[in-house]
VOGU-3710 file (C-alpha; in Angstrom, 3 decimals, decimal comma):
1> xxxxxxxxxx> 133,005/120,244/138,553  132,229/120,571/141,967  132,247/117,333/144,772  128,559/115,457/145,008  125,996/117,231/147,416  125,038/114,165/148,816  125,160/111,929/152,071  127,567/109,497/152,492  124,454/106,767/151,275  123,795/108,642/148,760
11> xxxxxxxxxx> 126,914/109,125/147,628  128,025/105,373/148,062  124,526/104,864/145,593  126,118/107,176/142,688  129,478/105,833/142,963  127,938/102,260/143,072  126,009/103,163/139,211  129,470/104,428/137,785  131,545/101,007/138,972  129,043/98,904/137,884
21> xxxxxxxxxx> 129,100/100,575/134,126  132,840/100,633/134,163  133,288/96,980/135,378  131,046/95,379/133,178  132,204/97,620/130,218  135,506/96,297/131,137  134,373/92,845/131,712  132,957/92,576/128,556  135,860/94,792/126,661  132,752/96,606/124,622
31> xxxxxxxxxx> 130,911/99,337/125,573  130,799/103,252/126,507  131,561/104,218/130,244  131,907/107,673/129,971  128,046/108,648/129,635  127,095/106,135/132,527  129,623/107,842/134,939  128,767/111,309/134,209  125,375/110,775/134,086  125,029/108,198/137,363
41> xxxxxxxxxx> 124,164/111,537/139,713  121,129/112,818/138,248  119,699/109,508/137,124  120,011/108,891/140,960  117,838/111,938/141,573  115,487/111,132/138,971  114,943/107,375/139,955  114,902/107,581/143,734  113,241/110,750/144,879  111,222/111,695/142,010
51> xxxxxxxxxx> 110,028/108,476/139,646  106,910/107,187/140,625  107,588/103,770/139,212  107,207/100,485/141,218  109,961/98,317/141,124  107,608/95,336/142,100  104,744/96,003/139,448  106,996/97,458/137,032  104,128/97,579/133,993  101,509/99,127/136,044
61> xxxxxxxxxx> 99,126/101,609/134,057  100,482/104,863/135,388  103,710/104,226/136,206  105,911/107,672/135,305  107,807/106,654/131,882  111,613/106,433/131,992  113,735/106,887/128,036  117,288/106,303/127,479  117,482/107,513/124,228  121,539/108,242/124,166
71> xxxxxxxxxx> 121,359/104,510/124,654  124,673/103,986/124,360  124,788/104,452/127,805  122,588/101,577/128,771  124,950/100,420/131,532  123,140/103,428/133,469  119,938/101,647/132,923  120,926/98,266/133,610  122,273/99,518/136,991  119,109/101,791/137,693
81> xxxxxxxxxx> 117,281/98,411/137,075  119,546/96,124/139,209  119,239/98,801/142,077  115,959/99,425/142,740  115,070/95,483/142,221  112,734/95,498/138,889  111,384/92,052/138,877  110,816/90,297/135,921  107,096/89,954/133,662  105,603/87,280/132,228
91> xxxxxxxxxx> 104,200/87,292/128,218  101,247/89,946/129,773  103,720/92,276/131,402  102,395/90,675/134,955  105,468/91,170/137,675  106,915/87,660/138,719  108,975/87,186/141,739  112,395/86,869/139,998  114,261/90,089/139,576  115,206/91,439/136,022
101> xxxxxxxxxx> 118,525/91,976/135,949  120,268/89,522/138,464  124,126/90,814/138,942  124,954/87,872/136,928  123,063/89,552/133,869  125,084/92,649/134,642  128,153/90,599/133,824  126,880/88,835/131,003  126,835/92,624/129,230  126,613/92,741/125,800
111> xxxxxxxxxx> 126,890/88,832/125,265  125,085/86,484/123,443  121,497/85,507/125,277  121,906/88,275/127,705  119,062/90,690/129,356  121,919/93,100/128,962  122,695/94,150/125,310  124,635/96,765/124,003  121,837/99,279/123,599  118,511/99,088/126,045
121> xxxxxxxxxx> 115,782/96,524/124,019  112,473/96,109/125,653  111,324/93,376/124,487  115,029/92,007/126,178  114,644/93,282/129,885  111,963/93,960/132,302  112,050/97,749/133,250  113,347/98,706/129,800  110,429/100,907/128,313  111,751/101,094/124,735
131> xxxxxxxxxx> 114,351/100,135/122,232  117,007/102,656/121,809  120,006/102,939/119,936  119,630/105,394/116,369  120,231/108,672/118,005  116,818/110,732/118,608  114,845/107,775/118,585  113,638/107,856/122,172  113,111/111,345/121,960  110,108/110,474/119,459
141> xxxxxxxxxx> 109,256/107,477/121,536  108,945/109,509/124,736  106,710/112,499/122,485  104,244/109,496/121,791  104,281/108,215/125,415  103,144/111,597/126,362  100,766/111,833/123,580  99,305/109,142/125,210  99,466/110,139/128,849  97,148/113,426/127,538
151> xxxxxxxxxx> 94,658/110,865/125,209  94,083/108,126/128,226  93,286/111,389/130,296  91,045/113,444/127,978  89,574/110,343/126,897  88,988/107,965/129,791  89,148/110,615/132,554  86,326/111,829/134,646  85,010/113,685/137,645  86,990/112,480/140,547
161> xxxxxxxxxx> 89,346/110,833/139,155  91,751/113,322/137,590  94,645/111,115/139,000  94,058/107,902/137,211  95,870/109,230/134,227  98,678/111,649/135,377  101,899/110,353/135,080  104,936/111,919/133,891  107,305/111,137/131,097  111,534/112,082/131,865
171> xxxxxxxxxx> 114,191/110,960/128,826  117,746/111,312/129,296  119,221/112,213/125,948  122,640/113,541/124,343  124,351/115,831/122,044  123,901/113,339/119,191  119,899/113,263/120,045  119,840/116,964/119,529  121,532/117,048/116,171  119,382/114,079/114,808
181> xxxxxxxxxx> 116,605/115,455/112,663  114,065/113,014/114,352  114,551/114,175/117,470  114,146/117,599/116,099  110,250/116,768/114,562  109,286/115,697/117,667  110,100/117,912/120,031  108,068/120,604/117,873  105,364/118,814/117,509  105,381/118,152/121,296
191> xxxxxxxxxx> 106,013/122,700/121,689  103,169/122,590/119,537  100,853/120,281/121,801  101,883/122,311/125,105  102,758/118,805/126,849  103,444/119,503/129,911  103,778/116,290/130,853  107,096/115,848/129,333  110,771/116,305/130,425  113,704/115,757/128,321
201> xxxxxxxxxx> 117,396/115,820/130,642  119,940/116,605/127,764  123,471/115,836/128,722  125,443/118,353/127,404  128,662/116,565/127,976  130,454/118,253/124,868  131,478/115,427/123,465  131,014/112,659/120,245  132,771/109,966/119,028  134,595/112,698/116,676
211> xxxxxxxxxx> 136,062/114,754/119,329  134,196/117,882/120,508  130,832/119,233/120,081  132,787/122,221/118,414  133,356/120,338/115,601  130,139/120,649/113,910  127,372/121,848/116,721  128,085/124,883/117,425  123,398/126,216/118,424  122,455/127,144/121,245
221> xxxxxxxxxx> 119,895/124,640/122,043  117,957/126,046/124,871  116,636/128,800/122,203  115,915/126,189/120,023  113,546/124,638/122,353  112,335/128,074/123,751  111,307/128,482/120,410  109,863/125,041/120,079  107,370/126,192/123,006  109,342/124,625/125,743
231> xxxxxxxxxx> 110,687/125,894/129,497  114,051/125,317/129,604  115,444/124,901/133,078  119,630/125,124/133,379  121,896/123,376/135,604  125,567/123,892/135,199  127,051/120,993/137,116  126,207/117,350/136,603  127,139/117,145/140,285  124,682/119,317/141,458
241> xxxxxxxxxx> 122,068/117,016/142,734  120,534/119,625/144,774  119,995/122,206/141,671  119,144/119,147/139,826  116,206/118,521/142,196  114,940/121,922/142,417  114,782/121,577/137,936  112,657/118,742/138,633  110,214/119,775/141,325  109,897/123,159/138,872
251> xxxxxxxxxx> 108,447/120,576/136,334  106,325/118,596/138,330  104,712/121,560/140,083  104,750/124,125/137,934  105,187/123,088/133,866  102,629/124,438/131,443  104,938/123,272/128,440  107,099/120,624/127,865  110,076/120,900/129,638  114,015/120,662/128,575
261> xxxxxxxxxx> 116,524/120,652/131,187  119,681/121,478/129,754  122,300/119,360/132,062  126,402/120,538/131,757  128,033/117,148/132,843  131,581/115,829/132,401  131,752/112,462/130,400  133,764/109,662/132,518  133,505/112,148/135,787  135,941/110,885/138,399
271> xxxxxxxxxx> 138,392/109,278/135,765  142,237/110,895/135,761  143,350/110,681/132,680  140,418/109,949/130,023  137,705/112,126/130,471  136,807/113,960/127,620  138,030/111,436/125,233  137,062/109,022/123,010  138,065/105,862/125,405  135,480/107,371/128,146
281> xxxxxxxxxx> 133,052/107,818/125,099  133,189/104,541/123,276  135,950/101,808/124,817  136,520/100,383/128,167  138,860/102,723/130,277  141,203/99,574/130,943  142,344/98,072/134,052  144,687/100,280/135,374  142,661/103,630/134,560  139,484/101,537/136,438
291> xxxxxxxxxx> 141,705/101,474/139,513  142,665/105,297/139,506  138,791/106,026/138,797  138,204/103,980/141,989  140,573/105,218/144,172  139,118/108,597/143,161  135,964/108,106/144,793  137,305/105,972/147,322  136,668/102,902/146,204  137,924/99,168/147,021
301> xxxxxxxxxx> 140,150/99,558/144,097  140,490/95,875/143,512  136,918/95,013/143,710  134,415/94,408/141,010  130,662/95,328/140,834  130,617/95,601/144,069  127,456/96,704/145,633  127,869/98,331/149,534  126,176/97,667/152,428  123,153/100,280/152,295
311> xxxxxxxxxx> 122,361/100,818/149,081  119,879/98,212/147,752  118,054/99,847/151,359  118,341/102,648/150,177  116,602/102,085/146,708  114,099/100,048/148,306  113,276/103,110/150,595  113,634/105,440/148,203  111,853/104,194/144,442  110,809/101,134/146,203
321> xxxxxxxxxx> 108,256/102,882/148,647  107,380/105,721/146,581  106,340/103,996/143,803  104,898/100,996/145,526  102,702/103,454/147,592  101,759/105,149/144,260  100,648/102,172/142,682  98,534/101,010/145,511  96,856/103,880/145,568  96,194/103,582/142,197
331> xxxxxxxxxx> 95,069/100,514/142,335  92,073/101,591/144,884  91,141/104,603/142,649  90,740/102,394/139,578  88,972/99,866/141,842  86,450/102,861/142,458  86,607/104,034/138,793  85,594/100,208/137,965  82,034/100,823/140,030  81,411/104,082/138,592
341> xxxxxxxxxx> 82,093/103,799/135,444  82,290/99,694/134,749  82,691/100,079/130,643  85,155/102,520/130,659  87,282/100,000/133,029  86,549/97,346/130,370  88,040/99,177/128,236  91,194/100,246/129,796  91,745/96,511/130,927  91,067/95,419/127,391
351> xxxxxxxxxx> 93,282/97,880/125,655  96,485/97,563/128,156  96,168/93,820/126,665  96,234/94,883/123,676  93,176/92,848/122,832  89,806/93,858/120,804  86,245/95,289/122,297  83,671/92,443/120,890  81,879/93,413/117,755  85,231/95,478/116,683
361> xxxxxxxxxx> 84,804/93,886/113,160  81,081/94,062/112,858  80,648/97,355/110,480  83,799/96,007/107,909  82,483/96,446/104,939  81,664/94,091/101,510  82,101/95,586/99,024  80,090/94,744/95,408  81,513/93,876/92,665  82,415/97,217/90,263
371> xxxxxxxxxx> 84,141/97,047/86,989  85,008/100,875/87,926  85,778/100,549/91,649  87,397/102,374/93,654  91,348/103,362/94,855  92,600/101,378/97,664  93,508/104,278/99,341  89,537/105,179/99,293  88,579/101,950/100,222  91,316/101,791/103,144
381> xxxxxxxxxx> 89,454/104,987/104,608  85,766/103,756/104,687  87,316/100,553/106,256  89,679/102,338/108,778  86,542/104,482/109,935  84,306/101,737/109,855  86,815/99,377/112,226  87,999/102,793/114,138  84,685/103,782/115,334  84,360/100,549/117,289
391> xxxxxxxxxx> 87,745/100,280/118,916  88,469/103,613/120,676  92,010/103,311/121,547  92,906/103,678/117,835  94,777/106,659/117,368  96,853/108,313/114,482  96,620/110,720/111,579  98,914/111,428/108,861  102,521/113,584/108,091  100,386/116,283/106,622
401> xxxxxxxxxx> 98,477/114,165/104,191  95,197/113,299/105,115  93,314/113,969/102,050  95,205/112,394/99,896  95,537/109,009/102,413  91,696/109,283/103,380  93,218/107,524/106,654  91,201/111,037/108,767  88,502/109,446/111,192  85,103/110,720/110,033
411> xxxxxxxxxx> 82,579/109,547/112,724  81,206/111,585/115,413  83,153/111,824/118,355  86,579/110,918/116,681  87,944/114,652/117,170  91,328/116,049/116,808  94,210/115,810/119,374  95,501/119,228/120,669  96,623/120,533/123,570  93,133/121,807/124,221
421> xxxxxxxxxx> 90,777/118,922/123,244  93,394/115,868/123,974  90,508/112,959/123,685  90,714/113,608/120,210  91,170/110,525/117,786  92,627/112,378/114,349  96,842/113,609/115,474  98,467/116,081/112,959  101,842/114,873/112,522  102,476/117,887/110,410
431> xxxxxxxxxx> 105,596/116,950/107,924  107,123/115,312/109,747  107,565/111,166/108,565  110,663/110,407/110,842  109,422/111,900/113,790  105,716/110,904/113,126  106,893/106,766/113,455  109,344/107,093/116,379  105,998/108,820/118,055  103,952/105,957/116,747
441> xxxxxxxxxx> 106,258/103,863/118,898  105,696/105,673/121,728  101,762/105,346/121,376  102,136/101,683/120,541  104,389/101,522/123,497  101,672/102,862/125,663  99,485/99,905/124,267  97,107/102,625/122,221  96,435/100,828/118,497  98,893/103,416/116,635
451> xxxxxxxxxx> 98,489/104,244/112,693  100,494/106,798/110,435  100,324/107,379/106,771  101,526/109,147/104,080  102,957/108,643/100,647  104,553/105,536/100,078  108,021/107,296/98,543  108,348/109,436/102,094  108,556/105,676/104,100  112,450/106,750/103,331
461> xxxxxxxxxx> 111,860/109,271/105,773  110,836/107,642/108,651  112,502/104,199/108,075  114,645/104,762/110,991  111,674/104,357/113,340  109,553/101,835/110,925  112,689/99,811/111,611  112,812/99,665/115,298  109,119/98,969/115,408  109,785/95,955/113,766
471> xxxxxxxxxx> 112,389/95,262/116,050  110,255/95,560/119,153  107,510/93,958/117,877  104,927/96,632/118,367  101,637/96,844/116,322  102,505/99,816/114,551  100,562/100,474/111,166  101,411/102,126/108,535  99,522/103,240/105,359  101,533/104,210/102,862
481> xxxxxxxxxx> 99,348/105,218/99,737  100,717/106,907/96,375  102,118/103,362/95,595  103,846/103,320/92,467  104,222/104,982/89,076  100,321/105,123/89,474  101,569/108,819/90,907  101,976/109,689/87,029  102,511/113,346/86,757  104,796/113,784/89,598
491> xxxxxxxxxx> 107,426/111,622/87,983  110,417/109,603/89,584  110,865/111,931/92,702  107,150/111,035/94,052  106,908/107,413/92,560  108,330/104,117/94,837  110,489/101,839/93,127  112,548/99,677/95,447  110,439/100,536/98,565  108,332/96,890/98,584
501> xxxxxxxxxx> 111,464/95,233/97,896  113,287/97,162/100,840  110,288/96,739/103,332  110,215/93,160/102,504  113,605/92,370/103,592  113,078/94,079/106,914  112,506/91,271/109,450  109,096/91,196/111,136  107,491/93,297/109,102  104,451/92,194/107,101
511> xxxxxxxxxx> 103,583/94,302/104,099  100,259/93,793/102,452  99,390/95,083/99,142  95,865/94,752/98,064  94,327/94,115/95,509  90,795/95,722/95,528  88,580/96,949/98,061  87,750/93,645/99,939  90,981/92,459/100,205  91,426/96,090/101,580
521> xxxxxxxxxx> 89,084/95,134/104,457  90,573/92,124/104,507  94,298/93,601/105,707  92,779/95,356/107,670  90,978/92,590/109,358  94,145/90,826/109,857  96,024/94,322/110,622  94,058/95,265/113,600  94,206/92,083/115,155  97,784/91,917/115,746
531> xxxxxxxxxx> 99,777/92,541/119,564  103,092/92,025/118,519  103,585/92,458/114,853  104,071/95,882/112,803  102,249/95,836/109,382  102,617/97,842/106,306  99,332/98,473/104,444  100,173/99,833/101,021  97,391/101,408/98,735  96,908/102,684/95,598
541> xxxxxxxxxx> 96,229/106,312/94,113  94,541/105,279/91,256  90,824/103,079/90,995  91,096/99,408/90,842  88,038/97,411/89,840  86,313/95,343/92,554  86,288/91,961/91,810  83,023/89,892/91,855  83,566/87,134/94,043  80,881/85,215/93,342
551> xxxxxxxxxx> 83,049/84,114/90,526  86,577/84,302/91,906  87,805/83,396/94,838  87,271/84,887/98,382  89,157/87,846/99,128  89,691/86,180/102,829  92,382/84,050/101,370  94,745/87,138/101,591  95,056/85,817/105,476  97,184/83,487/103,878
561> xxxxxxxxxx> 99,419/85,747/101,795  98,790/84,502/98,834  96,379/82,686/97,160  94,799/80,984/93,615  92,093/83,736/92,704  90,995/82,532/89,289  91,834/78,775/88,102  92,043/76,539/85,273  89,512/73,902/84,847  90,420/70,970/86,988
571> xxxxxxxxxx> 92,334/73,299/88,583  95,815/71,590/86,742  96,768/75,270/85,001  99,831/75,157/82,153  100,952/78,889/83,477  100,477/80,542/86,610  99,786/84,943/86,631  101,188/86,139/89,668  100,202/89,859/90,686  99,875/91,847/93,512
581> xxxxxxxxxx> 98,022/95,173/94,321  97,096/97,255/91,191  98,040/94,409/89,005  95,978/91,680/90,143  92,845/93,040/88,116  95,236/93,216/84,908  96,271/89,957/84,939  92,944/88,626/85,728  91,891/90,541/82,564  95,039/88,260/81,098
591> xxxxxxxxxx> 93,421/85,246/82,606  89,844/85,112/81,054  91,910/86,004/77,777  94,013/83,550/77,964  90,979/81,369/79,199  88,712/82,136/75,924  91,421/80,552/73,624  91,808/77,234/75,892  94,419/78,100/77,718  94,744/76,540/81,609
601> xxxxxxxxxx> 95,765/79,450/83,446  95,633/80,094/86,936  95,483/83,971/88,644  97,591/84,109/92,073  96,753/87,220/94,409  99,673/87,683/96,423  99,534/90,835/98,651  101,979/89,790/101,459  104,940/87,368/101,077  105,720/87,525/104,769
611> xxxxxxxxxx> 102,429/85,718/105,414  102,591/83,112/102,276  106,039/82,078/103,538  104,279/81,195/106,928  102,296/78,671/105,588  103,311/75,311/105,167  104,924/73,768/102,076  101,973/71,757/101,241  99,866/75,212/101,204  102,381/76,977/99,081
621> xxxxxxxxxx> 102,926/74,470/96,565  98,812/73,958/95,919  99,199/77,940/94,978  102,251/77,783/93,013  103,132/74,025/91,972  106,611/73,676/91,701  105,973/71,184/88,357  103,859/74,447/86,738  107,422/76,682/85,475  105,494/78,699/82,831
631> xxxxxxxxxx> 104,894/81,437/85,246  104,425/85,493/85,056  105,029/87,918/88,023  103,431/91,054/87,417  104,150/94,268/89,820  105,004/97,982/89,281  107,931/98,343/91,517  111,420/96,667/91,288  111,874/93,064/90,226  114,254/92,296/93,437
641> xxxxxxxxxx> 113,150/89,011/95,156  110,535/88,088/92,788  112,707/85,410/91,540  111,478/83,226/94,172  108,311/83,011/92,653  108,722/83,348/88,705  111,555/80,522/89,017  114,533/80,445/87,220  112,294/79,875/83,798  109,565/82,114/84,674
651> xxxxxxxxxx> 108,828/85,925/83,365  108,820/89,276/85,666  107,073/92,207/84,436  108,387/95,034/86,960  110,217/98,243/87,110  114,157/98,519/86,370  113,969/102,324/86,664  112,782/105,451/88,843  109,800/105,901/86,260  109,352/108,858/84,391
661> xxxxxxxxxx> 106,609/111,846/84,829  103,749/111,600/82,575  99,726/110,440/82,799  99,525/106,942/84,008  98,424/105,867/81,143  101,045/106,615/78,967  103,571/105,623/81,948  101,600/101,895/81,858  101,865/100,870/78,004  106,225/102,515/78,211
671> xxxxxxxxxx> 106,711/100,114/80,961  105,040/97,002/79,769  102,045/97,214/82,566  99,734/96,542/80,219  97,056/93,336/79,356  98,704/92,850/76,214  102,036/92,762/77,386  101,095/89,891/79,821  99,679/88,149/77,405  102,827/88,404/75,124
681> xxxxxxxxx> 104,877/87,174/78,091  102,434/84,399/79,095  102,531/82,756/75,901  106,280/83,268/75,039  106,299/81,006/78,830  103,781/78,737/76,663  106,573/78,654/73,862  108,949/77,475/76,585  107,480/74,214/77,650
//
């Protein structure tokens, strides 16, 4: 590999990056060097002569978008952020004077409490534009940042002001990025979409925790993403700052696609003895291999994160100006967008807060009672559209399944999102589930109110990125229909079992399961409302009845996660019917049964346990009395965790296989989801007492 092409400055600025990575790697014996040191020149480039991003204001509106998604190299980022003097935000993303990462965070790397963690979390560290980690990951997230770059533009752009919405979006990924399948989906889709907007740096170092690439990568990925519909721009030497430059300036002048710049660097560059090994990969290089490093590029060999004289200057005149003269300017042509166009403004300022326009709610709709009724999956359209149509930032579509989710936005003016009409509302994920949530990231990233469906079975698929929305705290939605053996005919393959279960044990993730179409419009009321908290709707295929709730309870209690639909008289009930989704109408059936013999039984609607547990005790025993044992949980999926609410004494009528293929029907009376069967196990809980 050839020497640097830089000034001495310069040169002191790389160097400075790769110490800091190897120190506090070393410091905090954890951690991956090697990426960091062979990566430090071009993220150099990248962040001082070509980000527009202002250190100062680091959550601006058009800031250019920077994704570490080999984040196992987050020491690069850390020291990017130190560098160019990111200050910290406050709970609205509003700069303060303190600075993000402090050196004393970059020694505190990878320990408990720190703004430093292994791998780059946003919600962790001002500057840090998502959460990466899972391989591929950010590749999605930066797809859906572009996504969004193009929507803000064709949608809130006008006349004039062509610039208010042009930033770029540059990701940094690896050779594990490129043979993750997620990163794969999105990087079609974003071919496919002709976003030009978009450049992807993949370090071709060569090397994985395995040993070589050779070992099982053997493509040539630059025809992959030729074929894709991307440019692909070359340069052979991770040292070539001046050829890495030239790659860039080609993108932001000249790029009609998206663009992949295919980078050849050497992992651990500068150390003697370990590059091209695991310890550069994955383990601190150790003491005395830090000092050879060092004395390679001239370095105090006995000092640690040491910063020269120069380059914080040289940040600050590089990112520092740039970016702070890009925002200001910014800042004047939005102040003139404001007068011209004063709703559109309100808009932008409303959505980057991730609040709601008033009146969002006004067209939800009641529905009437209907012995017949309708699927929650039809139900979760009309409300979708009717809620969608008054909030404009809500974007999404489906991984290929809009007719059978009914989640496509009907009304006039919602559109479809392609590279040619890119205000549109409706996005074809194509199928595509893994790639279609780490791109809902992206969007939700880019404060845009983000929704993906599809059938529940395929959240497998894309649990990867469902995950690390919950992690980050992003309003991601999901509407998974198809939600149980109600699938009939297409038998175990296409019908979820353990999936409620497994999305309930996911921290910060609220799953809601309906019951009929107004506590459909009830998630959804709760849904939309949300800034920092990913939901799970979950609908049915089949028709549920609508309840009349003139005679049982409102359907608003499902804000509360659970609550007593249908009671006994004096409301003192000798067993308790416990149901969620599809099942709350059968065991309702149960209860006026049960009811006409004399009976005290009490129905319990339970659509989300992540919200009952929220409420207080008091709350949660006046649903489910802890003195009332005769109890019956009722749900077609697995029995896992319901044992919290049946009791130790109490009954669960649930699924203990993958189903079988036949008509519902037939499916419902083998596996016990039937009125009769409740009523069998309600009174053998009767027997009990």
């Amino acid at each position: 590999m050839a020497q640097p092409a830089f000034d001495n400055l310069d040169g002191l600025c790389v160097n400075t990056i790769r110490t800091l990575a190897m120190d506090a790697v070393q410091k905090a014996n954890s951690g991956h060097p090697g990426a960091p040191m062979g990566l430090a020149p071009v993220a150099y480039v990248l962040w001082n002569r070509f980000l527009n991003y202002d250190p100062k204001f680091p959550y601006w509106t058009n800031r250019d978008r920077f994704v570490l998604s080999n984040g196992h190299a987050s020491m690069l980022l850390y020291s990017l952020v130190h560098l160019a003097g990111v200050v910290d935000r406050d709970e609205h993303n509003k700069p303060k004077d303190t600075p993000s990462l402090p050196m004393e965070q970059l020694k505190q790397f990878r320990q408990f409490g720190s703004r430093t963690p292994g791998h780059p979390e946003q919600e962790a560290t001002s500057g840090i534009e998502t959460t990466t980690g899972p391989l591929g990951q950010g590749v999605g997230n930066a797809v859906g940042m572009a996504i969004a770059q193009k929507w803000m533009a064709g949608y809130y752009g006008r006349p004039g002001f062509e610039k208010l919405f042009d930033h770029k979006v540059y990701a940094i990924c690896g050779d594990g990025c490129m043979m993750e399948g997620v990163a794969s989906e999105a990087a079609s889709l974003a071919g496919h979409l002709k976003l030009n907007n978009l450049c992807l740096i993949y370090d071709d170092n060569g090397i994985t925790i395995d040993g070589h690439t050779h070992l099982a990568f053997s493509e040539d990925v630059a025809k992959r993403f030729e074929a894709y519909g991307w440019d692909v721009l070359r340069v052979n030497d991770g040292n070539d700052t001046a050829g890495m430059a030239a790659a860039l300036e080609t993108f932001n002048s000249s790029a009609t696609k998206p663009t992949l710049i295919v980078l050849k660097t050497v992992i651990g560059y500068g150390s003697p003895h370990k590059a091209d090994t695991h310890a550069a990969h994955g383990e601190p290089l150790g003491p005395d291999e830090i000092k050879l490093t060092k004395k390679a590029y001239g370095w105090p060999e006995d000092s640690s994160f040491l910063v020269p004289d120069g380059v914080y200057g040289r940040f600050q005149d590089g990112i520092g100006k740039r970016g702070g003269a890009a925002r200001a300017a910014w800042d004047k042509l939005f102040a003139d967008y404001k007068a011209k166009h004063p709703d559109l403004a309100t808009q932008i300022e409303t959505l980057e807060q991730r609040d709601l326009p008033a009146g969002w709610d006004k067209d939800i709709p009641v529905f009437p009672a209907d012995p017949k009724g309708l699927a929650t999956r039809e139900s979760s359209g009309q409300v979708l559209n009717a809620i969608a149509k008054n909030v404009p930032w809500i974007v999404g579509g489906s991984a290929d399944l809009n007719p059978s989710t009914k989640t496509f936005m009907k009304f006039e003016g919602a559109g479809v999102f392609t590279a040619k009409t890119p205000a549109g509302r409706n996005i074809h994920f194509g199928v595509r589930e893994h790639g279609m949530g780490a791109i809902m990231n992206g969007l939700a990233l880019s404060n845009l109110k983000a929704y993906g469906s599809g059938f529940f079975i395929f959240s497998d698929y894309g649990r990867g990125a469902l995950r690390l929305g919950a992690v980050m705290h992003i309003p991601v939605v999901y509407v998974f229909t198809h939600d149980s053996i109600g699938v009939g005919e297409d038998g175990p393959t296409h019908q979820p079992i353990e999936h409620l279960a497994s999305l309930r044990a996911m921290p910060n993730m609220v799953v809601l399961r309906p019951g009929d179409a107004n506590e459909v419009a009830e998630a959804y009321r709760y849904t939309v409302q949300q800034k920092h908290q990913p939901v799970t709707l979950v609908m049915t295929r089949q028709a549920l009845p609508t309840l009349d709730r003139t005679k049982y309870a409102p359907a608003a209690g499902l804000q509360k996660g659970g609550y007593v639909l249908a009671d006994a008289a004096g409301g003192k009930p000798d067993v308790i019917l416990i149901g969620t989704g599809s099942e709350v109408s059968m065991v309702v059936e149960a209860y006026e049964k049960l009811t006409a013999e004399g009976v005290k039984a009490r129905v319990v609607s339970l659509p989300s346990w992540e919200l009952f547990e929220k409420q207080d005790q008091a709350y949660r025993d006046s649903v489910l009395p802890p003195a009332v044992t005769a109890r019956v949980c009722v749900e077609m999926a697995a029995a896992f965790g319901w044992e919290r609410y049946a009791g130790p004494t109490g009954a669960i009528i649930a699924m203990r296989s993958f189903g079988a293929s036949a008509p519902l029907k037939d499916l419902m009376k083998h596996f016990g989801f039937s009125v009769e069967n409740v009523l069998k196990v309600a009174r053998e809980q009767l027997a009990k007492k």
